[in-house]
N, C-alpha and C positions, 0 to 999 in steps of 0.2 A: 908884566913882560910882554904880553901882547899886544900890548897899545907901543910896543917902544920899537921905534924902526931901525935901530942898531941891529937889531937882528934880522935874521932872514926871513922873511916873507912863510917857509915853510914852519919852522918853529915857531909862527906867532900862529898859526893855525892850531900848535899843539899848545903850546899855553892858553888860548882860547877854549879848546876843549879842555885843559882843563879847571881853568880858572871860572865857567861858567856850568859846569858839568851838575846835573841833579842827582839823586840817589841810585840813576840807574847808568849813570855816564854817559846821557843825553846834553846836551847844551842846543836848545830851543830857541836861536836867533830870528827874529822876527822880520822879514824886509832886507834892507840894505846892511844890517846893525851890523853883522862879520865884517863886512866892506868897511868901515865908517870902524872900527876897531884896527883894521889893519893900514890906518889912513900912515902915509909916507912922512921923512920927513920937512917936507916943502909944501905938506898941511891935504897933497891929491890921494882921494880917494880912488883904490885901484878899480877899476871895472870889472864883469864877472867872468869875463876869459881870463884874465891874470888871478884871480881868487879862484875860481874852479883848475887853473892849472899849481896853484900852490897847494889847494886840495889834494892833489892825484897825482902829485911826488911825496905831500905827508902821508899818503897810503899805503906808497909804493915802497917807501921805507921804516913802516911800523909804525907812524907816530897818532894813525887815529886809524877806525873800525873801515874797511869797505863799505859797509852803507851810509858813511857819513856824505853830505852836502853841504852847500853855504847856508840852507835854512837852519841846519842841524848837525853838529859833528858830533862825530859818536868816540866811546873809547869804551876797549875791548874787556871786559869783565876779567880777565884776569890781569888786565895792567892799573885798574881804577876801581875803588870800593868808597864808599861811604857810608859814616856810622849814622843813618837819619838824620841828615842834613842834606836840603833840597827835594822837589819833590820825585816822585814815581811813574811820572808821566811825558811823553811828549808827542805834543799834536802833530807835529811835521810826520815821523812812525808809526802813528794810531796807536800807542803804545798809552795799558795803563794797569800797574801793577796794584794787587793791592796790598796794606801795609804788611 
């Protein structure tokens, strides 16, 4: 659902996190990769003023953590769990738990 541009721009940020989210509901995107996931449908990649501004309305209406970013969107521990699936870490947060 995040790859699919019938929907809004903001709710592909939240299907991103959570479609890519690790044991700690980190989603660790590397480079342009959010961008190039929320690609439109007439194949353009948004640029990072429109992806940081779809950011910072999913924020603004609960659908990922304040500290989330394009390298990394976060989701807030009590809306996202995982039973040991994915890892414990993410480099973008300096974040690394152990098991």
């Amino acid at each position: 659902m995040a790859r699919d541009p019938r929907h809004d721009r903001v709710y592909r940020i939240h299907f991103a996190a959570l479609g890519w989210a690790n044991q700690v509901g980190h989603s660790d995107f590397k480079g342009e990769r959010l961008a190039e996931i929320l690609v439109d449908k007439n194949g353009v990649i948004p640029d990072a003023p429109n992806v940081s501004r779809a950011i910072r309305k999913a924020k603004e209406i609960g659908l990922i953590g304040q500290e989330s970013k394009a390298a990394c969107l976060v989701l807030p521990s009590y809306m996202f769990q995982k039973a040991h699936v994915g890892s414990r870490t993410c480099s973008v947060h300096n974040l690394s738990r152990a098991a």
